[in-house]
C-alpha positions in Angstrom: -45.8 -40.4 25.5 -45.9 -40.0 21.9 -43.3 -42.7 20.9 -45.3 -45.0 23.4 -48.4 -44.7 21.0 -46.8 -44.9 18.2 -45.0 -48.1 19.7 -48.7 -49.4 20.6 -50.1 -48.7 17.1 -47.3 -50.3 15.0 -47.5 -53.5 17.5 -49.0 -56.5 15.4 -48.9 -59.1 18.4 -52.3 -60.9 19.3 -53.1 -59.8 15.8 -53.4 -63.6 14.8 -55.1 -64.9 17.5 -57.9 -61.7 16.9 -58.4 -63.5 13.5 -58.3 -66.9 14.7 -61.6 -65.7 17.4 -63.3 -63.8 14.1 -62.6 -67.1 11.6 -63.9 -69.7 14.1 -66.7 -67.4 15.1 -67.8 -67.4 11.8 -67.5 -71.4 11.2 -69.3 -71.6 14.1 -72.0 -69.3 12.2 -72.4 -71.6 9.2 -71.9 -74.9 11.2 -75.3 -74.1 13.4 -76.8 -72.6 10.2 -76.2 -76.0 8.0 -77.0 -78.3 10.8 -79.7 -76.6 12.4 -83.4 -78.1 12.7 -85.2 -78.4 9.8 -81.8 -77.3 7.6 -81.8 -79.5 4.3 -78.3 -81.2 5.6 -79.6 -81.8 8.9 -82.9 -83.4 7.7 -80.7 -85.5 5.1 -78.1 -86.6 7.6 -80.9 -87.3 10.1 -83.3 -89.3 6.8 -80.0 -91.3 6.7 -79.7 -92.7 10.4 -83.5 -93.4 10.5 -82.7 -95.4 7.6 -79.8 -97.6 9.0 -81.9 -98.1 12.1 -84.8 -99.1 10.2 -82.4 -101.7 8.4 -80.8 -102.6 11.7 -84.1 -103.5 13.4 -85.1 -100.2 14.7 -84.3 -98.1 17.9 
């Protein structure tokens, strides 16, 4: 019972893929943070398209 564990607690498999999950959980964090409403991005990236419309005859 005790080697078995021991075995468990040395095992580094799925170890990657744990920080994989906790890296794009955190991207996914900052991307909704940047591009939420009223964010400065957002508004700039949105300022932008209402500007090539404008100059493309509006939508």
């Amino acid at each position: 019972m005790k080697a078995a564990i021991l075995n468990f607690l040395r095992d580094e498999e799925g170890a990657t893929a744990i920080e994989y999950g906790i890296i794009a959980g955190m991207m996914a964090v900052l991307l909704t943070t940047v591009f939420a409403d009223g964010g400065t991005l957002g508004l700039a990236i949105k300022g932008v398209f209402t500007r090539i419309s404008t100059a493309l005859g509006g939508a």
